[in-house]
N, C-alpha and C positions, 0 to 999 in steps of 0.2 A: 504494500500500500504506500503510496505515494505522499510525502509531506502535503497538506495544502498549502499553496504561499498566501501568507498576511501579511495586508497593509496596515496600518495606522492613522488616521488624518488626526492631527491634534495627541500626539505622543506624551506630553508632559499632564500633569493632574490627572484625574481619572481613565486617562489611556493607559496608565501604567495596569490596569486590569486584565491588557493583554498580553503580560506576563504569565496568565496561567494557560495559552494557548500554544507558547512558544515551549513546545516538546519535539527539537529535530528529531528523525529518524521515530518518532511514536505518533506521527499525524499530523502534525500541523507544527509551521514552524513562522515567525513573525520575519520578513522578507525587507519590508519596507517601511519606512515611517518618516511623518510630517508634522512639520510645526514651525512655528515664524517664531519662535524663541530659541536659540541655537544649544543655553544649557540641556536644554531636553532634550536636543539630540543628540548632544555627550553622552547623556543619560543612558539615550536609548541602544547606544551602540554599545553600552558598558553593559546591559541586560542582553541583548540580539547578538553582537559579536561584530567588531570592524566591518566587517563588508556588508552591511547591510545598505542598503539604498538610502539617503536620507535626500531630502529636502525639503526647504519653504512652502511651495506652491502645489495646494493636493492634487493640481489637474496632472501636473508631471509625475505626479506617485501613480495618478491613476491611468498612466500610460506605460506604465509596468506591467510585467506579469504576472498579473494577481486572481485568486479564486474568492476570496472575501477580504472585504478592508471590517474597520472598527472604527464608527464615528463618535468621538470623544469629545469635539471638540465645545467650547461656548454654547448655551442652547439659542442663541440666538442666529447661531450658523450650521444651525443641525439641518435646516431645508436644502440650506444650497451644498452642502456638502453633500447629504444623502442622495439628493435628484443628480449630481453627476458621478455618483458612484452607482446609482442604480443605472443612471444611461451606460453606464462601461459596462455594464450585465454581470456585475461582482456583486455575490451574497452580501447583504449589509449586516453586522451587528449597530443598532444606532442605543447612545444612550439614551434614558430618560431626558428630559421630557424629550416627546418625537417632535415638536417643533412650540411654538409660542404664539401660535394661531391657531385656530382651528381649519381656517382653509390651506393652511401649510402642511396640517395634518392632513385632508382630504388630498393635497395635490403628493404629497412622496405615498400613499396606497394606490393610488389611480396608476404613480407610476410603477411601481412595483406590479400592478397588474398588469400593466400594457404590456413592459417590458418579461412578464413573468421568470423575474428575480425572486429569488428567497432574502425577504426581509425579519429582522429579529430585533423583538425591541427589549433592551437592557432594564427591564422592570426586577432587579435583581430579589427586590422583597418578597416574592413568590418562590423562591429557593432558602429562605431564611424557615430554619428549625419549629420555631414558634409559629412563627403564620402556616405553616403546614400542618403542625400539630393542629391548631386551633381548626383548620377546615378541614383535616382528619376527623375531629369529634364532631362539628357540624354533620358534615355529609353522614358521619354513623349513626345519627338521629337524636345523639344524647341529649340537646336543647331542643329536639322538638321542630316545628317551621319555625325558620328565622322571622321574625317580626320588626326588630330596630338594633339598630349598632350605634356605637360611636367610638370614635379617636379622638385621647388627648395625647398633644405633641408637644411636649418639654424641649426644645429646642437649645438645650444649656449653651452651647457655643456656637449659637446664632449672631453673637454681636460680634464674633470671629471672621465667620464664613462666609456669613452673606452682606456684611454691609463695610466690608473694607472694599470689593472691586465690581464688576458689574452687575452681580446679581442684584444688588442695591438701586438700579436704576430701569425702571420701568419700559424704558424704550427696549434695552436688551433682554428682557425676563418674563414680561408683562406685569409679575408679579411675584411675591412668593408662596400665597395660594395657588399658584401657579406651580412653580416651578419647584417647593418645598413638598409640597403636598402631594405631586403626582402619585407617588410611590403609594401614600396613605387611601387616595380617593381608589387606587387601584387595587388595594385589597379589599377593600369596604366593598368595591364589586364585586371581586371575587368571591369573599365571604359570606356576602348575603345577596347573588345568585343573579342579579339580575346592574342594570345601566342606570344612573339616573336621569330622570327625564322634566326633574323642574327644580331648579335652586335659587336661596336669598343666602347672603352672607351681609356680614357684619366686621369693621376691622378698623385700626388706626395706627397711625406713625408715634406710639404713646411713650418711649424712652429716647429710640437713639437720633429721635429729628431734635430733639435737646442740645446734642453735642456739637459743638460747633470747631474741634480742631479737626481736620481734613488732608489727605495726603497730596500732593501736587498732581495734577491731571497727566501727566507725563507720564509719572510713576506706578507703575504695576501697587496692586493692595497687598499686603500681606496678612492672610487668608489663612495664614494656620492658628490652629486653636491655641490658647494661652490662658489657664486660670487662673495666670493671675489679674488679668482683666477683669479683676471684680472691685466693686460694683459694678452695674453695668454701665450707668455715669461715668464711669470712669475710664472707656473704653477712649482710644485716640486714632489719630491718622484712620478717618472715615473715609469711606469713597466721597470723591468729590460734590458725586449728584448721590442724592438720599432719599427717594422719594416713592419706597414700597414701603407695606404694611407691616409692623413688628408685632403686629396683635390680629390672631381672624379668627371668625366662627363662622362657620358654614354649614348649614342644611338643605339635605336632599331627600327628594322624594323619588323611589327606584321603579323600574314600570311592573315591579310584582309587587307594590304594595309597600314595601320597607321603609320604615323613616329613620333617615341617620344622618351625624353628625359629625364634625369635624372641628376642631379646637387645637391652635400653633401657636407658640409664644417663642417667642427669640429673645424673651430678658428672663429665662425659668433659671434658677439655679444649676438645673442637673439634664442629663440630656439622654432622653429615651421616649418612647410610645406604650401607649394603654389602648388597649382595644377590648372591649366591651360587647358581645353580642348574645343577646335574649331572644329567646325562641318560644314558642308553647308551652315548655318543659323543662327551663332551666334557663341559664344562663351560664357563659366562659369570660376570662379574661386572662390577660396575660400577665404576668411580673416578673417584669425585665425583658429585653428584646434580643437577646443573642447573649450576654456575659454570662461567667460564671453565678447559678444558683436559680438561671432562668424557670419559672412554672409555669403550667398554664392551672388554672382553678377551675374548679365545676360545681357552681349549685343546680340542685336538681331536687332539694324538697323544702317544704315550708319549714322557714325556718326565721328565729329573731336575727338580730346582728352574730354573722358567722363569720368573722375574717378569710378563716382558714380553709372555706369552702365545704364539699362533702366527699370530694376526691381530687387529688393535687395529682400529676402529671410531672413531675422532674423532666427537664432536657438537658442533655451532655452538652457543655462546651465543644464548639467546632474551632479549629483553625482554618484562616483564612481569610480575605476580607470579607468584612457583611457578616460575623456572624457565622463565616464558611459559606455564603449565597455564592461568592463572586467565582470561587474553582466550579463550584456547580454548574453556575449559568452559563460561564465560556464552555466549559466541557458539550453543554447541550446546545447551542450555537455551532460549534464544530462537527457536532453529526447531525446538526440539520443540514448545515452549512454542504456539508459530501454529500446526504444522503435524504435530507426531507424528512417527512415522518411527524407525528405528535410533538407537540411544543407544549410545556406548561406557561409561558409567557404569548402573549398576542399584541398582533398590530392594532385589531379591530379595539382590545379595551382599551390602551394605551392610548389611542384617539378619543376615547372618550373619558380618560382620566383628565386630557390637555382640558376639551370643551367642557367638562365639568367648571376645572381651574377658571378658564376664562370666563365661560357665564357668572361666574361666581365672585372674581373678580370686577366683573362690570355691574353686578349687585348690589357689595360693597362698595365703589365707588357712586351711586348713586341712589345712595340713602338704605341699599335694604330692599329695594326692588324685587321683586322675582323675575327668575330668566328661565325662558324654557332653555332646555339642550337638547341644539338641531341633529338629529338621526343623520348619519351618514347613509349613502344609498343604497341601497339595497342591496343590487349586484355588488358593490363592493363588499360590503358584506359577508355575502353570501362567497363571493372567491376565495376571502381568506379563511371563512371556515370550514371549506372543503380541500384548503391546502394539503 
């Protein structure tokens, strides 16, 4: 069996993911990579090996010989990078979010279909231990039909990650209902079975539009976490423009009925997700999201105040990013990537995780509104879930 050759577009931050793809001589080996910051391509040739391909400009990578690249880059260049990799007719892994439109969303599945490309969207949290367990006990009935969910999101090193460089600016993100949330709004589908199909959110700039020291516009953010950035006040050298939400709540209504929630703070002290879903029969949650001592809890009888549940669930520590997600996800990208087949991650949700964000986003920005969320077409649809 033949290595497949991988490209990279966008090799530095989150490209480094495609480290767990580069296995020479066992399938798949990373060939190529791109990025307009030259340390990363130090970087990458220090991971890959000297001879690897590097350059700036992804159209010159994608004129290489390649069977899949990995779009890593900014999500506000996820379209145009993905629509000319899907025009080269190379498997796409594309990160979260798949774009920061929704018609940007609708135009890389349309191409993907024209061009009938194998597309793969990096929704890594459907490979993480807990969220599996948790729609493990779902689907075995233990709660009964789902009824209502929610998500609250402790964002502890949110005044880190998203408001030192672009993320912090609306034109590149749209948001971080957006663009923070995808992941969440995407299990929340997953877990209780069906799309939402009507949302209001609520949200504001409640801490770091306070801060007024700023890094020069020139100057890249530095974007790594640091505790000692506490309080959050006390956080410095901000992205220049500041102008996404550091507080949202979001409500949706799913087209089977489910009403669920969504709740992100980027000034929480501690940084993890709770997820919450009741059914006819009971009720799960999780405690902790991937670290050591993670559980998931199950009530399942009448009962006063029970901390401790009626039966606990322990999950093992994985190694690896995410929790252990990130070897999983590449691993099932590379044999779809050769071979097709069942996918536990989708285009079609992840399109609707974005239009979720964005409706919900244009919600909050206009008092609390309700947005419906426009259906994508049918046929499309319909092609990628006969993939």
């Amino acid at each position: 069996m033949e290595d497949l050759r991988i490209g990279v577009i966008g090799a530095g931050g989150r490209g480094s993911i495609a480290k767990h793809a580069h296995k020479p001589g066992g399938g798949s080996r990373v060939v190529a990579c791109c990025d307009t910051v030259p340390e990363h391509l130090d970087q990458a040739r220090e991971w890959y090996g000297s001879d690897i391909f590097t350059t700036a400009d992804y159209r010159t990578l994608l004129e290489q010989e390649l069977d899949a690249v990995f779009v890593t880059t900014p999500d506000f260049l996820h379209e145009e990078h993905t629509l000319a990799a899907l025009e080269a007719g190379v498997a796409v892994y594309l990160e979260k979010p798949m774009a920061i439109t929704i018609a940007g969303c609708d135009r890389i599945l349309e191409a993907a279909r024209a061009r009938s490309v194998r597309l793969y969207l990096g929704h890594n949290m459907r490979h993480m231990s807990f969220v599996r367990k948790m729609k493990q006990l779902i689907d075995a009935g233990l709660i009964g039909e789902v009824k209502t969910a929610w998500c609250r999101h402790f964002v502890g090193n949110g005044g880190d990650f998203y408001f030192k460089d672009w993320h912090a600016d609306r034109r590149l993100s749209t948001g971080l209902l957006l663009q923070k949330a995808a992941h969440d709004i995407d299990v929340l589908h997953w877990l209780c079975g069906a799309y939402a199909t009507r949302v209001n959110a609520m949200g504001s700039l409640s801490v770091y539009g306070e801060i007024t020291d700023r890094h020069d516009p020139e100057e890249p953010g530095n974007a790594k976490a640091n505790h000692d950035n506490w309080p959050p006040l006390s956080q410095t050298q901000l992205n220049p423009v500041v102008d996404v939400e550091d507080v949202s709540m979001l409500q949706m209504q799913l087209e089977n009925g489910v009403l669920a929630s969504y709740q992100q703070c980027h000034f929480a002290p501690d940084y993890w997700r709770n997820y919450t879903i009741i059914g006819t029969e009971g009720r799960i949650e999780n405690f902790g999201d991937g670290a050591e001592g993670t559980t998931i809890r199950l009530w399942n009888r009448r009962t006063n105040w029970n901390p401790g549940g009626d039966e606990v669930f322990p999950l093992d520590e994985e190694t690896g990013g995410h929790g252990g997600a990130d070897p999983k996800i590449v691993a099932e990208f590379v044999r779809f990537a050769r071979e097709g087949g069942p996918i536990d991650t989708s285009p079609v949700a992840a399109r609707y995780s974005v239009a979720v964000g964005v409706q919900a986003t244009e919600s909050l920005r206009s008092g609390g509104v309700p947005r419906d969320v426009p259906r994508l077409d049918a046929e499309v649809e319909e092609y990628f879930a006969g993939e």
